[in-house]
C-alpha positions, 0 to 999 in steps of 0.5 A: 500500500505504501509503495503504491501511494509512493508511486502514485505521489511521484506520479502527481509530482512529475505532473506538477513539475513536468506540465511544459515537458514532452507529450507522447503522440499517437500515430495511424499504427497505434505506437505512441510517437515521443515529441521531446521537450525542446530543452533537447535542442540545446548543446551538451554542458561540460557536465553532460559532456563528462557523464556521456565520456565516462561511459561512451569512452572512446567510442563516444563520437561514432556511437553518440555525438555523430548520431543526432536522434541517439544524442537527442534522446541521451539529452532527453533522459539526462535532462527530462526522465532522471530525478533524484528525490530525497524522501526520508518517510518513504518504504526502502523496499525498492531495489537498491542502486547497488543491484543494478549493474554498471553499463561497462560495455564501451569502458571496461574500467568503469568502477561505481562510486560513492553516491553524489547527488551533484556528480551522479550519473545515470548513465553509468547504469544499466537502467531500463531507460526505454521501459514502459512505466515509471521506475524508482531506485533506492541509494543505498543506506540513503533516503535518496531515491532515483527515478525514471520517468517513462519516455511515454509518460504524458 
């Protein structure tokens, strides 16, 4: 029940706070079109920069910077579908951040770190990032929790 009501809180909040963001559109064959917020047209920050070099590594320009709807939907969930919320009186039984593993597969010698919330990379992680619903993960012995919003949430 607290979990439901959890999910049903951070539902509500991604609807206050996200009213201006993307809209997903229905086309003639029945799947949902994602339009992007147009936060997306913007360059890449030397933050998003670093987080797309730590995990792309040398393969950073052919898989991402030379692809415009890859780097597109990089800047989407980086800027639009990851929120990281502190919320101290909610249920810790979600799945840990330490269970998910590391997306290593274009740098081998990435290691996890002590969480930042300031520094943290989503991208580091082998999230579902093209699931169907809203997904929240717990930080470790922290009140931190990560969530992901569905790209085909209104």
């Amino acid at each position: 029940m607290r979990k439901t009501l959890l999910f049903i809180g951070i539902l509500f909040l991604f609807g206050i706070t996200e009213t201006a963001h993307a809209q997903s559109i229905s086309n003639d064959s029945g799947s949902k079109t994602i339009v992007f917020n147009s936060n997306v047209n913007l360059p890449l920050s030397g933050i998003e920069k670093r987080m797309l070099s730590e995990v792309y590594d040398e393969t950073l320009k052919n898989n991402i910077l030379d692809n415009p709807p890859r780097l597109k939907s990089i800047k989407n969930i980086i800027r639009n579908r990851v929120k990281i919320l502190n919320m101290p009186n909610y249920p810790k039984d979600y799945t840990l951040l330490s269970q998910v593993p590391l997306f290593d597969k274009y740098n081998a010698s990435m290691k996890r770190e002590v969480f930042d919330k300031s520094t943290f990379n989503p991208l580091k992680y082998n999230f579902d990032f093209y699931a169907n619903s809203t997904q929240v993960f717990r930080v470790d012995k922290t009140d931190y929790y990560i969530v992901l919003k569905s790209q085909n949430q209104n």
